[in-house]
C-alpha positions in Angstrom: 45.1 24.9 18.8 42.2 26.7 17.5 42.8 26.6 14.1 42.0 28.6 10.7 38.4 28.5 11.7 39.2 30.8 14.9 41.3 33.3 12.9 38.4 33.6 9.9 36.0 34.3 13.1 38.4 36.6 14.9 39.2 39.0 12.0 35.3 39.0 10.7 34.4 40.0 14.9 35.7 40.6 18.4 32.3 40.1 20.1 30.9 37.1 20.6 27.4 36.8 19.1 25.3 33.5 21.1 22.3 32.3 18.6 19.4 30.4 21.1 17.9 27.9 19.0 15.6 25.2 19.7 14.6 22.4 17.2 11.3 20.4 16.5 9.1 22.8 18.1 8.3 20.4 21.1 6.0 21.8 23.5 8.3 22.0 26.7 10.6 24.4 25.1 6.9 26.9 25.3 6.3 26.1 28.9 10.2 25.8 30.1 12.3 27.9 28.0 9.9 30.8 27.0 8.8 32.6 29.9 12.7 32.1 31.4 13.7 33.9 27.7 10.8 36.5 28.3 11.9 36.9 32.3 15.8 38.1 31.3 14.7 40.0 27.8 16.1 37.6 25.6 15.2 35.6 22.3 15.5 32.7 20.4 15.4 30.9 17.0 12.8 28.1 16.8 12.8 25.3 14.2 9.7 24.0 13.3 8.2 20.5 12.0 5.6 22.2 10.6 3.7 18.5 10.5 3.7 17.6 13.8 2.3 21.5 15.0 -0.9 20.9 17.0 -1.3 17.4 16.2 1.4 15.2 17.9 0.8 15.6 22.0 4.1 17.2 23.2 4.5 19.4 19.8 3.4 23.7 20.0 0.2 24.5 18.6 -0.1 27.2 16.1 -1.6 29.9 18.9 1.4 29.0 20.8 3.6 29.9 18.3 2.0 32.7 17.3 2.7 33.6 20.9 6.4 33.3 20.5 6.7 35.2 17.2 4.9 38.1 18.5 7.2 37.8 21.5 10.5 39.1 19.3 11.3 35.4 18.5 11.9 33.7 15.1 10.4 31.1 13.4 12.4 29.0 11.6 12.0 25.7 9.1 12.9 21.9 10.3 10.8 20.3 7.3 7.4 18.7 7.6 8.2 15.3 8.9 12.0 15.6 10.3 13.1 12.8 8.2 17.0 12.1 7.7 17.1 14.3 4.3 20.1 12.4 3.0 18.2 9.2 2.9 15.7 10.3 0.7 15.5 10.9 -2.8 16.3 15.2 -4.3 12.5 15.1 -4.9 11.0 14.0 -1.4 14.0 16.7 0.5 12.4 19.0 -1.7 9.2 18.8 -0.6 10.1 18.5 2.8 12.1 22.1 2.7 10.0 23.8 0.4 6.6 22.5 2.0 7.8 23.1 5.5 8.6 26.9 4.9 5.4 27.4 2.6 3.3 26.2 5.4 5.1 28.6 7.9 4.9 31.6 5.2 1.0 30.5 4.8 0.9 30.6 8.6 1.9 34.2 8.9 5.7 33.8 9.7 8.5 35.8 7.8 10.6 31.9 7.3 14.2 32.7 6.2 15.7 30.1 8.1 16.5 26.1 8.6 17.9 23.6 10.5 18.9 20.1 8.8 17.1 17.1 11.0 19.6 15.2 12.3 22.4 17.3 11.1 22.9 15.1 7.8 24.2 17.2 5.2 25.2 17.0 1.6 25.8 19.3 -1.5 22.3 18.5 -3.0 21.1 19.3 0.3 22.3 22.9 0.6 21.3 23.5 -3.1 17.8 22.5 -2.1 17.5 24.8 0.7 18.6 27.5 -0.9 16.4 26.5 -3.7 13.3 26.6 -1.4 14.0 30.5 -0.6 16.2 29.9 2.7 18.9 32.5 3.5 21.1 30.0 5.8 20.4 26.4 7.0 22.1 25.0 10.1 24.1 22.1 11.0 25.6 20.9 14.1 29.2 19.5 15.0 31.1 21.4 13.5 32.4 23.5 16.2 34.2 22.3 19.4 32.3 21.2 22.8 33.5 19.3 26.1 32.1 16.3 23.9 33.1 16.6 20.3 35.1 18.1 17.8 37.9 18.8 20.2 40.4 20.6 17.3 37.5 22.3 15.5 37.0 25.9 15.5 35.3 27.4 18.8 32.6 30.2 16.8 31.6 30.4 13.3 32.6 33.5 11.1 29.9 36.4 10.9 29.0 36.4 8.0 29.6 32.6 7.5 31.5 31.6 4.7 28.7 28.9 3.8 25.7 30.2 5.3 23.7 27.3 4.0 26.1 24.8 6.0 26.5 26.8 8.8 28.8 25.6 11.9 27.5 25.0 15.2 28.5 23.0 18.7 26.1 19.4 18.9 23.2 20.2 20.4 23.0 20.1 23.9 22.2 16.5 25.6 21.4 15.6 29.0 24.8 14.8 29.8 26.0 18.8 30.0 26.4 20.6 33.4 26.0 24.3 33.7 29.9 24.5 33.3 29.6 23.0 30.1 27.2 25.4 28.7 29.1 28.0 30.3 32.4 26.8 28.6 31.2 26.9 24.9 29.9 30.4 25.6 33.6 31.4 26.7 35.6 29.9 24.6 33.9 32.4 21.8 34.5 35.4 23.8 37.9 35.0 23.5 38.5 34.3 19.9 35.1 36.3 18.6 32.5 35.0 16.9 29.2 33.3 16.2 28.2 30.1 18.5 24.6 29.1 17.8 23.7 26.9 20.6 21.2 23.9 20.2 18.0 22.9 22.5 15.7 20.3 22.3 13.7 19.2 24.9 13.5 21.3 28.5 12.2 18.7 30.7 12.7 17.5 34.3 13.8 13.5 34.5 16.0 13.3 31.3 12.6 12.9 29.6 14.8 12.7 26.2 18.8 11.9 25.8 18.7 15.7 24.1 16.9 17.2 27.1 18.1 19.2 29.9 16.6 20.0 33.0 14.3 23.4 33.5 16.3 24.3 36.3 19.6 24.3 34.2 18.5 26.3 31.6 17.1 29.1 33.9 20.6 28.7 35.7 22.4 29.4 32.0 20.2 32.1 30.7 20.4 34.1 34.0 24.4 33.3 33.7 24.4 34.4 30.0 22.3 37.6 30.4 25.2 38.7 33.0 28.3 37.9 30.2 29.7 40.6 27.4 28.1 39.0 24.5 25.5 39.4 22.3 22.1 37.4 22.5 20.3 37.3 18.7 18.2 35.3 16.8 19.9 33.6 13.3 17.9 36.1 11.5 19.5 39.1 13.2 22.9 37.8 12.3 22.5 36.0 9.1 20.0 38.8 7.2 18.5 38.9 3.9 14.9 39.4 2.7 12.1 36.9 2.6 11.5 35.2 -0.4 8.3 34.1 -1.4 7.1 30.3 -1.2 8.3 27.5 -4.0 6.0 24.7 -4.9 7.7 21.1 -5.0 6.8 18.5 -7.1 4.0 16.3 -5.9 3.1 12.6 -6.4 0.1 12.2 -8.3 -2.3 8.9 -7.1 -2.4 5.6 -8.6 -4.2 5.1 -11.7 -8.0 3.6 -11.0 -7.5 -0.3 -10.6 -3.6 0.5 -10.2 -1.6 -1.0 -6.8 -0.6 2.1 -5.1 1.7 0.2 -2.8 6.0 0.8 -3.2 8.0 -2.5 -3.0 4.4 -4.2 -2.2 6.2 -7.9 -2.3 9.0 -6.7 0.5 11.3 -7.5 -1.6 13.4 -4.4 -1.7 15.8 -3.8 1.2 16.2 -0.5 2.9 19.7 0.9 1.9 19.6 2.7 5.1 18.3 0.5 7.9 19.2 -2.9 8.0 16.8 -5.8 7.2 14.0 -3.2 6.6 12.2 -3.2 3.4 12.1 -0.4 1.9 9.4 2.1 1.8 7.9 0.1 5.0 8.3 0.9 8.7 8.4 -1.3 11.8 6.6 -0.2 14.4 5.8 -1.0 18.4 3.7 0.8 20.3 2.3 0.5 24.3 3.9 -2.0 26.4 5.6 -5.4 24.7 8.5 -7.5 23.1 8.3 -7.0 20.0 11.1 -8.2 17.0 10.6 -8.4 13.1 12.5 -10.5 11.0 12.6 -11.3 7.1 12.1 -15.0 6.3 12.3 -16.8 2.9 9.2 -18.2 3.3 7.2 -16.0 1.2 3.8 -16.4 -0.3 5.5 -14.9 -4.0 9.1 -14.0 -4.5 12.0 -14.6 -2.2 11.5 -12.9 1.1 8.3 -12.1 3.4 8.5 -10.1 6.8 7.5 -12.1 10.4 6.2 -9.9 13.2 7.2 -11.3 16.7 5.3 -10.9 20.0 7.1 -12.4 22.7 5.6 -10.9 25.8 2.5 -8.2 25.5 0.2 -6.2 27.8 -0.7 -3.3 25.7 -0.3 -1.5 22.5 0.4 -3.1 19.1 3.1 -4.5 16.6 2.8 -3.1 13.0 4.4 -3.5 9.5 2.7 -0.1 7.5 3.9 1.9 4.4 6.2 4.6 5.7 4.4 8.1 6.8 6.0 10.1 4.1 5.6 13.0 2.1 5.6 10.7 -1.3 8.2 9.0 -1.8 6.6 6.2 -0.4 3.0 6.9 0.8 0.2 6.3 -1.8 -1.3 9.5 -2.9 -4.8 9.7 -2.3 -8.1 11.4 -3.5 -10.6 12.7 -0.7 -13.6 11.0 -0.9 -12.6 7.8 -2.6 -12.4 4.3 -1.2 -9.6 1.4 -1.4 -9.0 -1.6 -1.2 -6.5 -3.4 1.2 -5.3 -6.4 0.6 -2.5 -8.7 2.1 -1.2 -12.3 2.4 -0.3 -13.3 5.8 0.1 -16.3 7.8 0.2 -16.7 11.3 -1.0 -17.7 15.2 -3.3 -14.6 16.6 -5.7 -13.1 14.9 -5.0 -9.4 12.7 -6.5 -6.6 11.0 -6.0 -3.6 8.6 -5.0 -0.3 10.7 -4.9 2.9 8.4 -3.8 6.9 8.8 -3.9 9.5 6.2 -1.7 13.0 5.1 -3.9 16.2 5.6 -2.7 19.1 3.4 -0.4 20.1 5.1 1.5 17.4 5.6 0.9 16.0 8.9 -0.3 12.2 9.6 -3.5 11.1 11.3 -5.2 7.8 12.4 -7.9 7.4 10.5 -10.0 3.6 10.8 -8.7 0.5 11.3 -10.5 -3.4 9.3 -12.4 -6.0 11.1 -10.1 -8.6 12.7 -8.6 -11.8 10.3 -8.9 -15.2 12.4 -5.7 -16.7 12.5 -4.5 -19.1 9.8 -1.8 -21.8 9.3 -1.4 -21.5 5.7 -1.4 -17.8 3.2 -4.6 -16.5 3.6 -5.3 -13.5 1.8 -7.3 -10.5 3.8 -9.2 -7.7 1.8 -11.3 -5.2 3.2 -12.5 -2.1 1.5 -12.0 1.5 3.1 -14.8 3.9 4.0 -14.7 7.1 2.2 -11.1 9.0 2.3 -11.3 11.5 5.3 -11.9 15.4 3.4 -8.7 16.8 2.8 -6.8 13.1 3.1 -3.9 13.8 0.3 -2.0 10.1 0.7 -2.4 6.6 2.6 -0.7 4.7 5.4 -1.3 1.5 6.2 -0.5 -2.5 7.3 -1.4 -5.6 9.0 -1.2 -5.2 13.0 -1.2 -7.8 16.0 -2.5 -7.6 19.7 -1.4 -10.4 21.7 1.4 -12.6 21.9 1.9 -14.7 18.9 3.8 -14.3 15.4 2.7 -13.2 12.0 4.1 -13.2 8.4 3.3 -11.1 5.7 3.4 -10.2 2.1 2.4 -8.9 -0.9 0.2 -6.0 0.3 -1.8 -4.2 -2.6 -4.0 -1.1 -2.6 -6.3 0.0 -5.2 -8.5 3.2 -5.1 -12.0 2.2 -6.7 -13.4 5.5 -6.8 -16.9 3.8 -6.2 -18.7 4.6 -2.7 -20.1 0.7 -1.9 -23.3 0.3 -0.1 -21.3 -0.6 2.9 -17.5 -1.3 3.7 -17.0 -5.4 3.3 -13.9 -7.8 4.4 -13.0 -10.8 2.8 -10.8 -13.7 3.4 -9.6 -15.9 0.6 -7.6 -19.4 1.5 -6.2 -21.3 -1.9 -6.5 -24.3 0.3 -10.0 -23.9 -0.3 -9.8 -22.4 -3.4 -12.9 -20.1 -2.3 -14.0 -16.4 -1.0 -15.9 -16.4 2.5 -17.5 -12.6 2.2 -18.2 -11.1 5.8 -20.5 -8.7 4.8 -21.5 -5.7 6.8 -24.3 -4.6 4.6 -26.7 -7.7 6.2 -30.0 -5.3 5.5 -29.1 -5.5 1.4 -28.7 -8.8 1.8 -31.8 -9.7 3.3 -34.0 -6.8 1.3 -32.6 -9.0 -1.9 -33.9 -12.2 -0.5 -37.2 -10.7 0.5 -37.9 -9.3 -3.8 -36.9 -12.7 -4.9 -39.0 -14.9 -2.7 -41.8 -12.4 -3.8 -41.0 -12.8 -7.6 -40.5 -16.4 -7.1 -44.2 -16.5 -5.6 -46.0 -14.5 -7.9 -44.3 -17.0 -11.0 -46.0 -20.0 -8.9 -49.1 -18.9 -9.2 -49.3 -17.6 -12.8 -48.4 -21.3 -13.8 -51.0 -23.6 -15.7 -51.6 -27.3 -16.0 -51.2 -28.4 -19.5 -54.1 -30.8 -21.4 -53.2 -34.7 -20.6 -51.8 -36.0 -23.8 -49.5 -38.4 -25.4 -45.7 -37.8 -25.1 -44.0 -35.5 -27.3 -42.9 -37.3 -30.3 -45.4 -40.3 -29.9 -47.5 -41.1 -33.4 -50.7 -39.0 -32.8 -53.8 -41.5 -33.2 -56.2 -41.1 -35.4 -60.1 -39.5 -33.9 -61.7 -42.6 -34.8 -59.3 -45.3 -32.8 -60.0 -46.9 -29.5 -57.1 -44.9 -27.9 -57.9 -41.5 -29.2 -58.3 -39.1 -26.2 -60.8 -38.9 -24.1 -62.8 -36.1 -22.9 -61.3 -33.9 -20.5 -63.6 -32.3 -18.0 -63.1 -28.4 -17.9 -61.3 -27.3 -14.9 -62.7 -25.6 -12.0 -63.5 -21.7 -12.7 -60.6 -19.9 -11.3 -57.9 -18.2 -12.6 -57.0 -18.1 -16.1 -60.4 -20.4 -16.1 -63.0 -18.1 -15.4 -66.1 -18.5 -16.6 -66.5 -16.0 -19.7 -69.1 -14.3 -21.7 -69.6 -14.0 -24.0 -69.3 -17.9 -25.5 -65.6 -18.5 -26.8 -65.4 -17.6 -30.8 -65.5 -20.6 -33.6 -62.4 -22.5 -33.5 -59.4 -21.3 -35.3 -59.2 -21.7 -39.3 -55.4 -23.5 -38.8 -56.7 -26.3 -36.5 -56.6 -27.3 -32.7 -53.5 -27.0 -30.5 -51.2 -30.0 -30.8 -51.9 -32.0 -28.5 -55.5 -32.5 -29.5 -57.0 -34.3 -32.3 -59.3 -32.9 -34.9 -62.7 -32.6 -33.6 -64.8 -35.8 -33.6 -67.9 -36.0 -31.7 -68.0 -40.0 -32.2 -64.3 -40.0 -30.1 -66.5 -37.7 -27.7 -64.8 -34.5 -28.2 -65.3 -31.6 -28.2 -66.8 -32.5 -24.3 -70.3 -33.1 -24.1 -71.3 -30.0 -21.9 -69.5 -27.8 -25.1 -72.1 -27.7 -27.9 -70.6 -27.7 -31.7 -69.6 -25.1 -33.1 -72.0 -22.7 -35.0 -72.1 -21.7 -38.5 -71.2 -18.3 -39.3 -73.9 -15.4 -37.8 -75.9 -18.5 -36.4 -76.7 -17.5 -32.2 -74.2 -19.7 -29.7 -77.0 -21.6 -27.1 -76.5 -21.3 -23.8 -73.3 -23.1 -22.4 -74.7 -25.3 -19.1 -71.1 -25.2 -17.5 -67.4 -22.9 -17.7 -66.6 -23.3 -21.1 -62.9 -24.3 -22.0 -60.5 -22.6 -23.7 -56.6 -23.4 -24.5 -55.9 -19.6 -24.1 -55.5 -17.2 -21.0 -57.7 -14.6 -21.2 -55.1 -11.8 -23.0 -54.3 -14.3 -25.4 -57.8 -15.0 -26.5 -57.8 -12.5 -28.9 -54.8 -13.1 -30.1 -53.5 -16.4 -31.0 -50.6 -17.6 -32.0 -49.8 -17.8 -35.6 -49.0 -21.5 -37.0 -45.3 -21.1 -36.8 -45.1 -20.2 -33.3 -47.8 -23.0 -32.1 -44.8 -25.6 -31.3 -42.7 -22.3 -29.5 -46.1 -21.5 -27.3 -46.3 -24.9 -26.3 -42.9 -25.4 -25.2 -42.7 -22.2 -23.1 -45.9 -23.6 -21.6 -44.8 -27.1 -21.0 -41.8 -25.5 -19.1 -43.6 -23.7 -17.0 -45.4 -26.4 -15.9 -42.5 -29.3 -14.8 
């Protein structure tokens, strides 16, 4: 029973038209599939993650695809990041389409084609892709194959009745023989039609569950180039002009002193994958057990995330901000630096690993923190990034372990400062302790700081003075002619502010000694002996046999202190001196 399907197909075409398409642009398909398409004169349909081109090992390059375009093939759109489209928001599939095929169109390829990742497919979906200048977009499924969709239709119409949901067999896995292949090819001969068939990886070893071996594909094309139908690309069948590029809306970055991080607390649940916060990823790379769990144990709110390590000989367990396009990502600014923060518990030490988005969409490791000792109580790690790579457009990043042990986190933050420090800095911050123990990198600041201060501490020291002996402050002042008035105080030796000077010191002051010393008196022996009296006015100053005193430093000599600042002098002076 084939169906209305099969009668749409037959009365639109009697020849069957066979689309070769390959999706995600993996690197096998150049080296496998290519020169066996070149060898037998035919060509295919390639859809593209245009953020995974010459970055991920086992993705094309841009010269290799330049290769297969100029070889009669077509380049088609598979977004920038093959996410599942229907489990993002309108906005992030947006940028995903119409990003993907601007990229291509800035790359040099006429784009009027796509494939949905994953085959997930809704009505916003096909508005969008239309939206972003496509003239079809592909799914898979809906046409029948010795594993699926037994009652559908075997070919889809030409031209399809919805060309931006068109109908295709599942793509092929590594379960299909040659007969299989063969079978959906058939089938379409008979009724007419359009079967686009679906590659992914061509790879010895069932190096993927959609693979199939190099020898079985060379087996089907040379079997295919012998059979009455028609080899084209989805371009040949489907038409229409190219349309020129359409900008999606972009995520702007976090205000200055703004967290950047979605669903920082973990509190949100992933609608789609199950015990998964949203907007963060699980992650386990190299060789190791590795399991993640949410606890209620949290440092703030109601849930935190545990990282398990059960067995480990390489690689690392991670909890990061999902690598997308920004939905989830922090937008960034080129140039800028952040701070990462995050409260964690936990039995093995960790640290900060980070990647940023290039402009183009594609995701890079970029630097990764100094390690966090392990702690049995919420300790909170900072550490502030060097500057953002040139070109970096948004963040990635989280707490990552190494060895076997567990750790629990929560309540990651990350604030762009804008400010280039001297040098990056981590910090760890225990409320046990209720302190901040700074591991500072910049240790040649540190100890250039030290080095000024001991030096201005020094050069204080030696400008200090001994102050006249005296009674205490606030004692009754005795009079000159007592038995306890002061006695005579020898001058000091000549150095310093103490220098012998010449000429002789000038009459004393018209307002009276400092306050500390009683009126002249030579019966109570002062002024000192060796320091004749004072002179009248023009009368010559005789010789002074020793250093004369003076209660001045030299660069106040000449100008004292007026008498409502006496008591002010003398107290910045008597501090100096404890």
């Amino acid at each position: 029973m084939l169906g209305p399907f099969a009668a749409a197909a037959h009365a639109a075409t009697t020849q069957a038209v066979v689309s070769l398409t390959f999706d995600d642009g993996d690197e096998d398909q150049y080296t496998n599939a290519f020169p066996v398409l070149q060898q037998h004169g035919l060509h295919g349909t390639f859809y593209i993650i245009t953020g995974f081109v010459g970055d991920n090992s086992g993705n094309m390059t841009l010269s290799q695809l330049h290769s297969l375009y100029n070889a009669g093939n077509e380049i088609g759109g598979h977004t920038v990041l093959h996410p599942d489209l229907a489990e993002v928001s309108a906005s992030e599939a947006t940028r995903e389409i119409c990003d993907g095929r601007s990229t291509l169109l800035k790359w040099g390829f006429p784009v009027t084609d796509f494939a949905y990742p994953y085959a997930d497919i809704n009505s916003t979906l096909t508005g969008i892709a239309q939206h972003c200048g496509f003239n079809s977009a592909r799914g898979l499924g809906q046409l029948e194959t010795p594993y699926g969709c037994q009652k559908c239709a075997p070919a889809e119409s030409i031209p399809s009745a919805t060309p931006y949901d068109l109908n295709a067999p599942g793509a092929v896995t590594d379960q299909w023989t040659l007969s299989d292949l063969e079978s959906v090819v058939t089938q379409a001969e008979s009724s007419g039609g359009w079967v686009p068939i679906t590659f992914h990886n061509i790879c010895n070893n069932d190096c993927d569950p959609y693979s199939v071996s190099p020898s079985l594909f060379s087996s089907f094309i040379q079997w295919l180039s012998t059979q009455p139908v028609s080899v084209k690309t989805v371009r040949q069948v489907v038409g229409g002009s190219v349309h020129p590029a359409v900008s999606a809306p972009q995520v702007s970055p976090a205000a200055s002193g703004a967290n950047g991080v979605v669903n920082p607390s973990l509190e949100t649940v992933s609608q789609y994958a199950s015990r998964v916060p949203y907007c963060w990823t699980h992650i386990s790379t190299g060789t190791n057990t590795t399991s993640f769990t949410e606890t209620s144990k949290a440092h703030t709110g109601s849930v935190a995330e545990t990282m398990t390590v059960s067995s480990y000989s390489s690689g690392q367990a991670r909890l990061i901000t999902t690598q997308d396009l920004g939905q989830c990502a922090p937008a960034a600014v080129s140039g800028n630096h952040y701070s990462a923060s995050a409260w964690y518990h936990g039995t093995v030490p960790t640290q900060f690993a980070f990647w940023y988005r290039d402009t183009i969409g594609g995701w890079h490791y970029w630097t990764a923190s100094p390690h966090f000792p392990a702690s049995s109580g919420w300790t909170r790690a900072t550490w502030t990034t060097p500057a953002a790579p040139t070109g970096a457009t948004a963040l990635s990043f989280g707490l990552q372990i190494s060895a076997v042990g567990t750790l629990t986190l929560d309540d990651y933050s990350l604030v762009g400062s804008g400010i280039s420090p001297a040098s990056p800095a981590a910090s760890l911050t225990s409320p046990s302790h209720g302190g901040t123990l700074y591991l500072i990198v910049g240790i040649v600041a540190v100890v250039f700081l030290a080095i000024v201060i001991f030096w201005l501490l020094r050069v204080r020291a030696r400008r200090r003075r001994p102050m006249p002996s005296g009674p205490p402050r606030g004692s009754a002042r005795p009079s000159p002619s007592s038995a306890s008035a002061y006695q005579p105080v020898p001058p000091p030796p000549a150095t310093g502010y103490w220098a012998p000077q010449s000429p002789p010191l000038p009459p004393p002051r018209p307002y009276g000694p400092p306050p500390h010393r009683p009126t002249a008196d030579p019966g109570a022996g002062y002024p000192p002996p060796s320091r004749p009296p004072a002179n009248t006015r023009g009368a010559p100053s005789p010789p002074v046999s020793g250093p004369p005193w003076s209660p001045y430093p030299p660069d106040r000599q000449s100008r004292p202190y007026p008498p409502d600042r006496q008591d002010r002098r003398d107290r910045r002076w008597t501090d100096e001196s404890d």
